[in-house]
DSSP file (Angstrom, degrees, kcal/mol; ACC not computed):
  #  RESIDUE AA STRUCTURE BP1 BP2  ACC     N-H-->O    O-->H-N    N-H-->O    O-->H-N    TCO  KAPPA ALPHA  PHI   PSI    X-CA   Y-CA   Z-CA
    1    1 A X              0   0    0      0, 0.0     2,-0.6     0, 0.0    12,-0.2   0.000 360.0 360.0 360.0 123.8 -142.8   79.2  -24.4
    2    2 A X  E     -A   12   0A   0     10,-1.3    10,-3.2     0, 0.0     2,-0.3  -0.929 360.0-133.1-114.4 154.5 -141.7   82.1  -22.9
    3    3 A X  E     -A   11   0A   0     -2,-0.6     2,-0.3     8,-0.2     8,-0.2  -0.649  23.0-164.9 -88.9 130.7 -143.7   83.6  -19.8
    4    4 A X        -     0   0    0      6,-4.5     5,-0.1    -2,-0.3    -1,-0.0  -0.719  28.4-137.0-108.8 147.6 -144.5   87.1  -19.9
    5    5 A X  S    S+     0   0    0     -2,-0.3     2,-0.6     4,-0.1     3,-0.1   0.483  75.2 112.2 -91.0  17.9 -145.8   89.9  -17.0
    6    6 A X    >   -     0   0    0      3,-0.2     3,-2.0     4,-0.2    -2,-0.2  -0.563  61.3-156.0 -84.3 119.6 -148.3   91.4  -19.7
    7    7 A X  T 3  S+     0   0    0     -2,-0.6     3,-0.2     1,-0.2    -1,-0.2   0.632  94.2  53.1 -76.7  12.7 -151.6   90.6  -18.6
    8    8 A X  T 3  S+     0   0    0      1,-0.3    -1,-0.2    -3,-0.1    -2,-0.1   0.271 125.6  21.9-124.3  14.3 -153.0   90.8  -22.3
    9    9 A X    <   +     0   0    0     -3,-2.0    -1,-0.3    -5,-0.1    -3,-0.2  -0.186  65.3 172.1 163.3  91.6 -150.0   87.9  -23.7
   10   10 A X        +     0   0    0      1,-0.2    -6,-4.5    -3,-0.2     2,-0.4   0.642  62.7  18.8 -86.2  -8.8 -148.9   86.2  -21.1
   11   11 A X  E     -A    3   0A   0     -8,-0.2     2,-0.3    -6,-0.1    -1,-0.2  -0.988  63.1-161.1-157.9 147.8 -146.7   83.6  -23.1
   12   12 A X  E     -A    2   0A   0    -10,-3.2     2,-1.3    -2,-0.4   -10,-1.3  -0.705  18.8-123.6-119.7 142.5 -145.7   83.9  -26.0
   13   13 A X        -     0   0    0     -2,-0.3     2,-0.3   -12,-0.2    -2,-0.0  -0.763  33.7-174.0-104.6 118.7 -144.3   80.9  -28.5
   14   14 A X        -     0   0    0     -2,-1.3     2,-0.3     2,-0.0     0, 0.0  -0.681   5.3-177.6-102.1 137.2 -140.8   81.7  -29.5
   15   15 A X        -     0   0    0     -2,-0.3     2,-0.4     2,-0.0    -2,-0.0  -0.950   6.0-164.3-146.4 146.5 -139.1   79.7  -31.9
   16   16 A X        -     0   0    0     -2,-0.3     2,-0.2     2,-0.0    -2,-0.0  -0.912   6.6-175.7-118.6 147.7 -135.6   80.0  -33.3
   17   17 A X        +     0   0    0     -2,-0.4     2,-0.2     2,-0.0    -2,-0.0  -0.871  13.4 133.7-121.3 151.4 -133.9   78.4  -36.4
   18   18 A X        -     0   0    0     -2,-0.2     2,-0.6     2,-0.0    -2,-0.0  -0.975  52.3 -78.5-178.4-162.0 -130.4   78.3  -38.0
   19   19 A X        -     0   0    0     -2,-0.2     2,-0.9     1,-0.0    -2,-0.0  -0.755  30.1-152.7-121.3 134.2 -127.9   76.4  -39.5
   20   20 A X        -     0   0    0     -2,-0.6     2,-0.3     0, 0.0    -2,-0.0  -0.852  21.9-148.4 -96.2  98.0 -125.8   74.5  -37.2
   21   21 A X        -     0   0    0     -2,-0.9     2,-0.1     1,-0.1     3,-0.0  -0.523  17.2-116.6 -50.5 127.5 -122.2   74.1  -39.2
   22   22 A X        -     0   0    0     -2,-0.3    31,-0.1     1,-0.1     3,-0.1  -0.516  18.7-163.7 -88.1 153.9 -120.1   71.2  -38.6
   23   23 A X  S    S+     0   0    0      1,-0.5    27,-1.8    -2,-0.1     2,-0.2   0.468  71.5   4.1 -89.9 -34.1 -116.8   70.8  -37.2
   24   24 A X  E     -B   49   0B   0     25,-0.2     2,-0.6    30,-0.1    -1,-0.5  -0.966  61.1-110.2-163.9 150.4 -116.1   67.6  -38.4
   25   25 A X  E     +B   48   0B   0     23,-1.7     2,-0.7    -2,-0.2    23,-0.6  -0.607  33.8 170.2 -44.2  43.2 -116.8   64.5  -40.4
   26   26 A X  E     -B   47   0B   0     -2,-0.6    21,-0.3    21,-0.2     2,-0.2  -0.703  13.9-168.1 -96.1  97.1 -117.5   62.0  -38.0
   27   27 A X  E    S+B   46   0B   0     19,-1.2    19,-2.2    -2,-0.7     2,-0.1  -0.753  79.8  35.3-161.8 123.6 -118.9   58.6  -40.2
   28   28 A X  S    S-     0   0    0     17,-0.2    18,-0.2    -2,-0.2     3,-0.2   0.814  85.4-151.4 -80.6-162.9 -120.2   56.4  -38.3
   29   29 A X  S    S+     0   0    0      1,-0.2    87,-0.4    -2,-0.1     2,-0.2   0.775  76.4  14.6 -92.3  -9.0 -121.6   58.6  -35.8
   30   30 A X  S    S-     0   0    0     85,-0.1     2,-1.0    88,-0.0    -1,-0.2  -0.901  79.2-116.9-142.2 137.7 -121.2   56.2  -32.9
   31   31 A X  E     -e  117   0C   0     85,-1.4    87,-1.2    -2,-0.2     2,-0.6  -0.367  29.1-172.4 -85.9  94.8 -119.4   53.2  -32.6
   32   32 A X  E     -e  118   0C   0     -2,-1.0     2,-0.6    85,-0.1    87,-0.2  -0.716   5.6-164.4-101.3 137.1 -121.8   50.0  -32.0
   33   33 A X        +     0   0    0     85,-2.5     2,-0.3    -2,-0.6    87,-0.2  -0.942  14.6 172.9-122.0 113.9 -119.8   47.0  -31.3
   34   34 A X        +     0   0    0     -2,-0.6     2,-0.3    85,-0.2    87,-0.2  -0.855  24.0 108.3-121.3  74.0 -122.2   43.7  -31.8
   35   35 A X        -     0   0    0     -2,-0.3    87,-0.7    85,-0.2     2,-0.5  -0.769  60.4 -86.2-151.2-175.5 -120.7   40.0  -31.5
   36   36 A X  B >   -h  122   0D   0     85,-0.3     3,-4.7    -2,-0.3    87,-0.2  -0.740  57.2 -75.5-105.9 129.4 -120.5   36.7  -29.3
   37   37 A X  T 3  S+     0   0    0     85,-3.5    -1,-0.1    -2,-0.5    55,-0.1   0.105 121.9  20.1 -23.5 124.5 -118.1   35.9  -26.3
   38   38 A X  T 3  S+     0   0    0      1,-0.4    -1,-0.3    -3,-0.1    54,-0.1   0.209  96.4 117.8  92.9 -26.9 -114.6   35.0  -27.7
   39   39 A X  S <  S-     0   0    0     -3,-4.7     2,-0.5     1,-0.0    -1,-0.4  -0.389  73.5-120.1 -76.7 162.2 -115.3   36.7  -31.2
   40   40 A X        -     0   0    0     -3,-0.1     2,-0.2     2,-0.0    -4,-0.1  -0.909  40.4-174.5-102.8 144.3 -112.8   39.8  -32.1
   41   41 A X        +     0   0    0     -2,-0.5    48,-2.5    48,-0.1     2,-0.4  -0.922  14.9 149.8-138.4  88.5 -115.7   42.3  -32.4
   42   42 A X  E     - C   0  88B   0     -2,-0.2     2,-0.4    46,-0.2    46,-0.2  -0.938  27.1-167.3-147.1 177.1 -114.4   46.0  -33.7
   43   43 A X  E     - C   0  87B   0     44,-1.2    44,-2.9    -2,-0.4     2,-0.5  -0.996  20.1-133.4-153.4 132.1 -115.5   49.0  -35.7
   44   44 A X  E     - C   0  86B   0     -2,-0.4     2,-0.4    42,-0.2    42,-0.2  -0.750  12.7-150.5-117.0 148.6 -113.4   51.8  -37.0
   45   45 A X  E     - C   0  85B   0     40,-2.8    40,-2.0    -2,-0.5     2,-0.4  -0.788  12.7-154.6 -94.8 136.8 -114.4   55.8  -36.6
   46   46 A X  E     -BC  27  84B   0    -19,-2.2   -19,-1.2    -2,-0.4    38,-0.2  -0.942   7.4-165.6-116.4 154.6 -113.2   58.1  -39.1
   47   47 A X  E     +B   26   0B   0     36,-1.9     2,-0.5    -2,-0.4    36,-0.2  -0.759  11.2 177.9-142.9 103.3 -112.7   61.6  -38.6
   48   48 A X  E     -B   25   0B   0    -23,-0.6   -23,-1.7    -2,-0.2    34,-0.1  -0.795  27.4-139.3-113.3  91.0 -112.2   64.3  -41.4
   49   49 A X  E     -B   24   0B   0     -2,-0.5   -25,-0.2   -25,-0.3     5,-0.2  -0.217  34.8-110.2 -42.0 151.5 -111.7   68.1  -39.8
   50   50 A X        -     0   0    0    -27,-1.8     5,-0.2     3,-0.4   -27,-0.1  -0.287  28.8-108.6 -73.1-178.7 -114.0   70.5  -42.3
   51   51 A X  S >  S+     0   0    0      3,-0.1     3,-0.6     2,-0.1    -1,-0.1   0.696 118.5  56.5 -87.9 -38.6 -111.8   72.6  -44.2
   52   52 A X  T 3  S+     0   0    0      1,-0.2     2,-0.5    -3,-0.0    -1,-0.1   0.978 109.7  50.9 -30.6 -65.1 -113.0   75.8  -42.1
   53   53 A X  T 3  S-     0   0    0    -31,-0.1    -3,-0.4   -30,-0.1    -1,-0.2  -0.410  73.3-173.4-110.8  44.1 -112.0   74.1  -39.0
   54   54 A X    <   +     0   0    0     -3,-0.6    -3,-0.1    -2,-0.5   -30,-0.1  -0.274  13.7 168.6 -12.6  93.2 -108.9   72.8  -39.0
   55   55 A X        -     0   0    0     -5,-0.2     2,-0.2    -2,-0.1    50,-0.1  -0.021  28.4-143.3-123.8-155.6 -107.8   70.6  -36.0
   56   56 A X        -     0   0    0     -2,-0.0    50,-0.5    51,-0.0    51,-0.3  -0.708  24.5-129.4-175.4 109.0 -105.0   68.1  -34.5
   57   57 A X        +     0   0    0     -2,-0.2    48,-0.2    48,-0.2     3,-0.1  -0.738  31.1 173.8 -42.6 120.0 -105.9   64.9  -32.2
   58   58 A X        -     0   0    0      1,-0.5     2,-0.3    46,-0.3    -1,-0.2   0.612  58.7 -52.3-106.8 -49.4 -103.4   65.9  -29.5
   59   59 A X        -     0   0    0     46,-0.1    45,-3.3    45,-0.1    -1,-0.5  -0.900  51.4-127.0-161.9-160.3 -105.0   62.5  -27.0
   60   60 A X  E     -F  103   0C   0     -2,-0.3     2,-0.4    43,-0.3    43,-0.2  -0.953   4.3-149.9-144.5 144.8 -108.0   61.2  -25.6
   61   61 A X  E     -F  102   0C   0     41,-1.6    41,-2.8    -2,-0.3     2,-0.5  -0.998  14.1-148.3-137.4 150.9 -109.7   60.0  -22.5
   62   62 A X  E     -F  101   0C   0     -2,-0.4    39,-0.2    39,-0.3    -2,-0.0  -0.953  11.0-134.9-122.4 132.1 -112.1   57.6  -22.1
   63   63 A X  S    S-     0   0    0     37,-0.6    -1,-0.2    -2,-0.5    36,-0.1   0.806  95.8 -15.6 -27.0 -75.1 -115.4   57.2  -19.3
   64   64 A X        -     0   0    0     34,-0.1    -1,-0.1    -3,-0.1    35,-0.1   0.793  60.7-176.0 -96.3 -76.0 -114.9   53.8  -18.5
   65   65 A X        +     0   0    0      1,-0.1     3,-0.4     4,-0.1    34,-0.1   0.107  49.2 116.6  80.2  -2.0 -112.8   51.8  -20.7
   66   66 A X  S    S+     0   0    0      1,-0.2    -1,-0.1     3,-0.0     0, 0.0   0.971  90.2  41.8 -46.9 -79.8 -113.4   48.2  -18.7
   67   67 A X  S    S+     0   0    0     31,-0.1    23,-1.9    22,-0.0    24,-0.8   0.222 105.6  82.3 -46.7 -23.0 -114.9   47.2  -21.8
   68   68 A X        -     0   0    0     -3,-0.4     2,-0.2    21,-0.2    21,-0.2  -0.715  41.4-168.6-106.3 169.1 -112.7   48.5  -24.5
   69   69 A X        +     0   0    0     19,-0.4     2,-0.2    -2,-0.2    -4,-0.1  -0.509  35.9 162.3-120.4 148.7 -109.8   48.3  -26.7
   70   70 A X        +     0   0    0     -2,-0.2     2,-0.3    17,-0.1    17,-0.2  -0.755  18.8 177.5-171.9-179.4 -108.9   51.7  -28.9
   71   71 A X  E     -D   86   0B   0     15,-0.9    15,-1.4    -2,-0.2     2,-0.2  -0.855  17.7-146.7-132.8 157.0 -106.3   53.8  -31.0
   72   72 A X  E     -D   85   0B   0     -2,-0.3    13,-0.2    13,-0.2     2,-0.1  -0.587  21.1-175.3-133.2  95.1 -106.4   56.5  -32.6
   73   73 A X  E     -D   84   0B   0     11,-2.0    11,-1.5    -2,-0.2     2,-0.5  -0.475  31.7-107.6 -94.2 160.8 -104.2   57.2  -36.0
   74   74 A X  E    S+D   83   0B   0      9,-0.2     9,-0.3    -2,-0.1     2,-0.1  -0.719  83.9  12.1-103.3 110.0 -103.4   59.7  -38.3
   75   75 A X  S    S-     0   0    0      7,-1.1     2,-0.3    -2,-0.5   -28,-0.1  -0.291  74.3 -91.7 118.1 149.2 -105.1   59.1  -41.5
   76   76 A X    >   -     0   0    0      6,-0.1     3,-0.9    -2,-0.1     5,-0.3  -0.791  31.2-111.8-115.7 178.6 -108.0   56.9  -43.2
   77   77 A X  T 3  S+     0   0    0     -2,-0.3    -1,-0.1     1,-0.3     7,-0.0   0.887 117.8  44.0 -82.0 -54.2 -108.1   53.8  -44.9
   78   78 A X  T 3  S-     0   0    0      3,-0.1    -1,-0.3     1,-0.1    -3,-0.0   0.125 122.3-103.0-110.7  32.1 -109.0   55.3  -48.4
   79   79 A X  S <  S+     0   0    0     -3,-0.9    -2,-0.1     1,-0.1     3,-0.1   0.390  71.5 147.4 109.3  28.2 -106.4   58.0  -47.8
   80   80 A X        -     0   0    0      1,-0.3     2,-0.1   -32,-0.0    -1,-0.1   0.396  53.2-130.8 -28.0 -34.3 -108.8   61.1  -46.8
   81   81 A X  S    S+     0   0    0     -5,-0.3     2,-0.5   -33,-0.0    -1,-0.3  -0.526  75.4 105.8  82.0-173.3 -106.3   62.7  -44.4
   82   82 A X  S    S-     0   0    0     -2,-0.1    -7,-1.1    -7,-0.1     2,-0.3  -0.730  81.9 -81.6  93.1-152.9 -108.5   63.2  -41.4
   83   83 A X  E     - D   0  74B   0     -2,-0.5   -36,-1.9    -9,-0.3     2,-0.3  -0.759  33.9-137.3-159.3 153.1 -107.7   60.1  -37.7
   84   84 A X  E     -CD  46  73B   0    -11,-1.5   -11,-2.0    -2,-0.3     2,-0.5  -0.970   9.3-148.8-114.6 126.4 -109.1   56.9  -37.7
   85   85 A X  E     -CD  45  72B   0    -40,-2.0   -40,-2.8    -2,-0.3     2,-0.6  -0.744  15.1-166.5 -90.5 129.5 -110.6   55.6  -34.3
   86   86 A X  E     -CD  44  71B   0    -15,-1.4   -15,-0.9    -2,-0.5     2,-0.6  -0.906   6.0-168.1-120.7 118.5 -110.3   51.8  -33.9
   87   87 A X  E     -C   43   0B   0    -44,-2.9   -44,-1.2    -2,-0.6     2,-0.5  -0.798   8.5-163.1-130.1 149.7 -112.2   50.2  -31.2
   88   88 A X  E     -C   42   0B   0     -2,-0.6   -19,-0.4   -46,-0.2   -46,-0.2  -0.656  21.5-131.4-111.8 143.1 -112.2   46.8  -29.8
   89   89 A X        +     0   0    0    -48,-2.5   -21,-0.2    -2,-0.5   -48,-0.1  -0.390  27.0 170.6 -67.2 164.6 -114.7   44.9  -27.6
   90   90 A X        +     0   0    0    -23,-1.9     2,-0.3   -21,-0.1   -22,-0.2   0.329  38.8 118.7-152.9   8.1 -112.5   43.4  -24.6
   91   91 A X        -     0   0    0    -24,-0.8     4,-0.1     1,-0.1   -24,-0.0  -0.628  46.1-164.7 -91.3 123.8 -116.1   42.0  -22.3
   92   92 A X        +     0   0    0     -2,-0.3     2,-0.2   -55,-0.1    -1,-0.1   0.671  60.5  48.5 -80.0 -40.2 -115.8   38.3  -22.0
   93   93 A X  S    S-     0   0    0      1,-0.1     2,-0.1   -56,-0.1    28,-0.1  -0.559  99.7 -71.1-113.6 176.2 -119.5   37.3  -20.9
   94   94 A X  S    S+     0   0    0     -2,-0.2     2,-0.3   -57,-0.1    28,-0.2  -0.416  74.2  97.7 -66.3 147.1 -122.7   38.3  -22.2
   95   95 A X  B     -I  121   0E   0     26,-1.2    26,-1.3    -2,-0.1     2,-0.4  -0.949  59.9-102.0 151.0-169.3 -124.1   41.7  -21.8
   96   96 A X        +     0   0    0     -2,-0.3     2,-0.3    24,-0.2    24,-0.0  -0.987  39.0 171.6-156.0 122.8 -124.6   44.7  -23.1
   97   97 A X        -     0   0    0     -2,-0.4    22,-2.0   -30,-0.1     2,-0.3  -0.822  18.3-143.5-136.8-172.8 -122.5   48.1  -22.1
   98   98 A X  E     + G   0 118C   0     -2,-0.3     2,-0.3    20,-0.2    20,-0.2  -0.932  17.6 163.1-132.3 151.1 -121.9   51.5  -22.8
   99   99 A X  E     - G   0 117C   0     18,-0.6    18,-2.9    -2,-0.3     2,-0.3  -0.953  24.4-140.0-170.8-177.5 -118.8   54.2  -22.9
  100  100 A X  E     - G   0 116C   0     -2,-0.3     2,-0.7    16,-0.2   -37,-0.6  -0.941  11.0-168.1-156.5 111.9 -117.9   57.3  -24.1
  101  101 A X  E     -FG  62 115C   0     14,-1.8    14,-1.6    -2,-0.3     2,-0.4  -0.820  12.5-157.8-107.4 119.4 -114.4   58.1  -25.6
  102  102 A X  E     -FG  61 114C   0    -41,-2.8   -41,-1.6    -2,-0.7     2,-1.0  -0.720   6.2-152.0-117.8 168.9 -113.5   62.1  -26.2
  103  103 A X  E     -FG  60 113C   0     10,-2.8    10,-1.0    -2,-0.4   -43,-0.3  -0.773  11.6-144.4 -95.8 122.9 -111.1   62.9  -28.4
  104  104 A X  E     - G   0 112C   0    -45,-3.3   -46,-0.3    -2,-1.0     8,-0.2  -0.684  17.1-168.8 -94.5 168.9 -109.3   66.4  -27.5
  105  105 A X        -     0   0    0      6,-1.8   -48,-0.2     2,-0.3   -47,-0.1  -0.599  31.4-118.1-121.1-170.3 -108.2   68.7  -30.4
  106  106 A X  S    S+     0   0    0    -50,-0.5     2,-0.3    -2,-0.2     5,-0.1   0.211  82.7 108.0 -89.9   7.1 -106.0   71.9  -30.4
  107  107 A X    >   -     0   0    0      3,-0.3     3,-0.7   -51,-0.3    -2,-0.3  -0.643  67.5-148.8 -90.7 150.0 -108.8   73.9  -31.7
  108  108 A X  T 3  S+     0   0    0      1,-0.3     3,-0.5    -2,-0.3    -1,-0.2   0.754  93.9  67.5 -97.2 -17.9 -110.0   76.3  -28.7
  109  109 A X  T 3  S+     0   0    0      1,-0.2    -1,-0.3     2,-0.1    -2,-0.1   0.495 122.1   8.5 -83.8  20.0 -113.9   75.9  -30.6
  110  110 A X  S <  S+     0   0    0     -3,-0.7    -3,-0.3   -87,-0.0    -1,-0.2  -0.282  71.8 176.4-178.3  71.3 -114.3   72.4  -30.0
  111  111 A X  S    S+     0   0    0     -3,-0.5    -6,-1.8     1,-0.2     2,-0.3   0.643  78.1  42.5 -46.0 -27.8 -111.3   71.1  -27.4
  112  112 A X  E     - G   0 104C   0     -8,-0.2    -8,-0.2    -6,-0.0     2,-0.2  -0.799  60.6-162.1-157.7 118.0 -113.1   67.7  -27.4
  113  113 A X  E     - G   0 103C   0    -10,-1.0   -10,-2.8    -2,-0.3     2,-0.6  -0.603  29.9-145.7 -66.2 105.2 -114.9   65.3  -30.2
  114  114 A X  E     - G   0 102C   0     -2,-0.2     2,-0.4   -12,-0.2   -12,-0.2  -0.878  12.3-167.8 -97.9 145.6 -117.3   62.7  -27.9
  115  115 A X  E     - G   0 101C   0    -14,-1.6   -14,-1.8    -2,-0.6   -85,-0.1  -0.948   9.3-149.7-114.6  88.3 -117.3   59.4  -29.5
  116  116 A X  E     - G   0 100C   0     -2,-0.4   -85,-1.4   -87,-0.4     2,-0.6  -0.084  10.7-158.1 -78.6 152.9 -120.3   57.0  -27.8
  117  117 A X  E     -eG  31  99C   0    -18,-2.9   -18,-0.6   -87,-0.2     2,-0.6  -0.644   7.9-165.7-153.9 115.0 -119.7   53.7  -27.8
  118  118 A X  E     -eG  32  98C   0    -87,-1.2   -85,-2.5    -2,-0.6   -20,-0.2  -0.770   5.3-157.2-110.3 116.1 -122.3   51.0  -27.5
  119  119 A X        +     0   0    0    -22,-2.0   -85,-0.2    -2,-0.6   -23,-0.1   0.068  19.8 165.3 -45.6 162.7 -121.9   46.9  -26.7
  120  120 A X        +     0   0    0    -87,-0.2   -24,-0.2   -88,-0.1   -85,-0.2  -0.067   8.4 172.2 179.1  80.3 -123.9   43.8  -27.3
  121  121 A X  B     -I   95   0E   0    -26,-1.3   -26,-1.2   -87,-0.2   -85,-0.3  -0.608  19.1-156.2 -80.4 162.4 -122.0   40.9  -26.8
  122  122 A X  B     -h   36   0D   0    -87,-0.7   -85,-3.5   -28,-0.2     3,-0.1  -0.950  27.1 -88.9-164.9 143.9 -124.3   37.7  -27.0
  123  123 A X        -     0   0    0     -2,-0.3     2,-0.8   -87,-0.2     3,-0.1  -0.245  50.2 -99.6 -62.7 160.4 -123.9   34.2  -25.5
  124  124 A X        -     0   0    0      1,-0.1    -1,-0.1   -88,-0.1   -30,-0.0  -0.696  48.2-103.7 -73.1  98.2 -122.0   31.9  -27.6
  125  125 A X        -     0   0    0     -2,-0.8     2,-0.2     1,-0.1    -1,-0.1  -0.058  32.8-109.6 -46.6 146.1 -124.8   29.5  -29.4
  126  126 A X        -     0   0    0      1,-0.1    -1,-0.1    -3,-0.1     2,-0.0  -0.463  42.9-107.8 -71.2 116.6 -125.1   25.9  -28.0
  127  127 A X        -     0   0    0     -2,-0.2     2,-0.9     1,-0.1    -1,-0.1  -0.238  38.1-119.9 -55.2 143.1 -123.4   23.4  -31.0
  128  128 A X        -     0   0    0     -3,-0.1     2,-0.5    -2,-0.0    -1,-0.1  -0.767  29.7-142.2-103.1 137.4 -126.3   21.8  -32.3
  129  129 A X        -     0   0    0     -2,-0.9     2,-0.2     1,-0.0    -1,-0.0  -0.817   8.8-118.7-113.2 134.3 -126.0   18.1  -31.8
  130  130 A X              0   0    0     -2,-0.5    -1,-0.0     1,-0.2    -2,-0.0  -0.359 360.0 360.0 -67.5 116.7 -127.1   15.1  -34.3
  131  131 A X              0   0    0     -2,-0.2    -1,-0.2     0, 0.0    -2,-0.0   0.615 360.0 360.0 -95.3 360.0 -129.5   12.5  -33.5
């Protein structure tokens, strides 16, 4: 809504559309890392520049990082071009966290890729024992 001084339309409903062009491929779009204490628990990020938008990973920084593992390499698995992100749980007990890894580029229209990254480590099941 925007507010107007016109006493005869004093708000008006504005709406804008358009088409929001991507920068990059990023598949999945956040990294959810889901397993039990003591399991290796990791998930890999790919990231494909558009053909428009050419970039370079030059590094990375991460929020937190308590909780994670990661890498970041040149290239995908089914040979795409493009970085693969690999990240690893490193949380010991049960719980559930959150973090945020950005990725910088060299391109001055998007200096930095964020990459969310969500926990859920789960207690270790109780052996079930025979009577």
């Amino acid at each position: 809504m925007v507010l107007t001084n016109d006493p005869l339309q004093p708000e008006i409903r504005l709406t804008i559309s358009g088409y929001v062009e991507g920068f990059a491929d990023v598949s999945p779009k956040f990294a959810r890392l889901t397993g039990t204490v003591g399991e290796h628990t990791a998930v890999a990020v790919t990231i494909l520049p558009r053909e428009k938008y050419p970039f370079k990973i030059i590094g990375s920084t991460v929020k937190n990082g308590a909780n994670i593992r990661y890498d970041i390499r040149e290239g995908t698995a089914d040979g795409a071009g493009g970085y693969t992100l690999m990240v690893e749980n490193r949380k010991q007990e049960p719980g559930r966290y959150h973090d945020l890894i950005i990725l910088k580029t060299d391109s001055p229209l998007k200096p930095g890729i964020p990459v969310r990254i969500f926990g859920n480590i789960l207690k270790r099941p109780e052996p079930v024992s025979e009577s």
